[in-house]
C-alpha positions as a printed Julia matrix, in Angstrom:
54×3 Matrix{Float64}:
  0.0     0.0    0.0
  1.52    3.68  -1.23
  1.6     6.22   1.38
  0.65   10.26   0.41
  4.18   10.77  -0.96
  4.76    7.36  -3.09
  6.65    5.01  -0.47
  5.23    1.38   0.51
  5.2     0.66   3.92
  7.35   -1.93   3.82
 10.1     0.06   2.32
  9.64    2.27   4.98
 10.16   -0.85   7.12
 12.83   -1.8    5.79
 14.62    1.19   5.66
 13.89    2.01   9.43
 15.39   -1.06  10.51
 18.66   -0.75   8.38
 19.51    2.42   9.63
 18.9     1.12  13.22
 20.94   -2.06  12.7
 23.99    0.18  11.44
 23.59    2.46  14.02
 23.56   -0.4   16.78
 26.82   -2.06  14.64
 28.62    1.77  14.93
 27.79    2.13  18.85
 29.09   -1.42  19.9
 32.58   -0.67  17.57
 32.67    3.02  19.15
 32.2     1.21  22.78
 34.79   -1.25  22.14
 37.4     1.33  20.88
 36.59    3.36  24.03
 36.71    0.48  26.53
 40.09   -0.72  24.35
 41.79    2.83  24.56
 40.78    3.55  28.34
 41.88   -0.16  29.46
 37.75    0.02  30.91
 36.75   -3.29  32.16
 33.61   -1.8   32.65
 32.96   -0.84  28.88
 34.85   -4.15  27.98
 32.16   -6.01  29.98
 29.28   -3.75  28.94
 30.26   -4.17  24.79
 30.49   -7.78  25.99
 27.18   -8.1   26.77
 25.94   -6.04  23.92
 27.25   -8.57  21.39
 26.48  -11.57  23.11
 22.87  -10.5   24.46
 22.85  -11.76  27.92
């Protein structure tokens, strides 16, 4: 189904959750860098349990 302006609402969708995804993939490599530079345990923990989801 078209919207007002010519975009499905899947696209829309689809598009949404891209930009998320990337944006999730560029804060867990910034919070790794910053836990690697700073010798953090508690970042190095933290990105930990961001890529492993527990």
């Amino acid at each position: 189904m078209m919207n007002g302006n010519g975009y499905s609402r899947e696209k829309i969708i689809v598009k949404t959750s891209i930009i998320g995804i990337a944006a999730n993939v560029m804060l867990a490599a910034f919070k790794a860098a910053i836990g690697l530079l700073c010798s953090s345990i508690a970042m190095d923990t933290d990105f930990g349990e961001m890529t492993t989801g527990k």
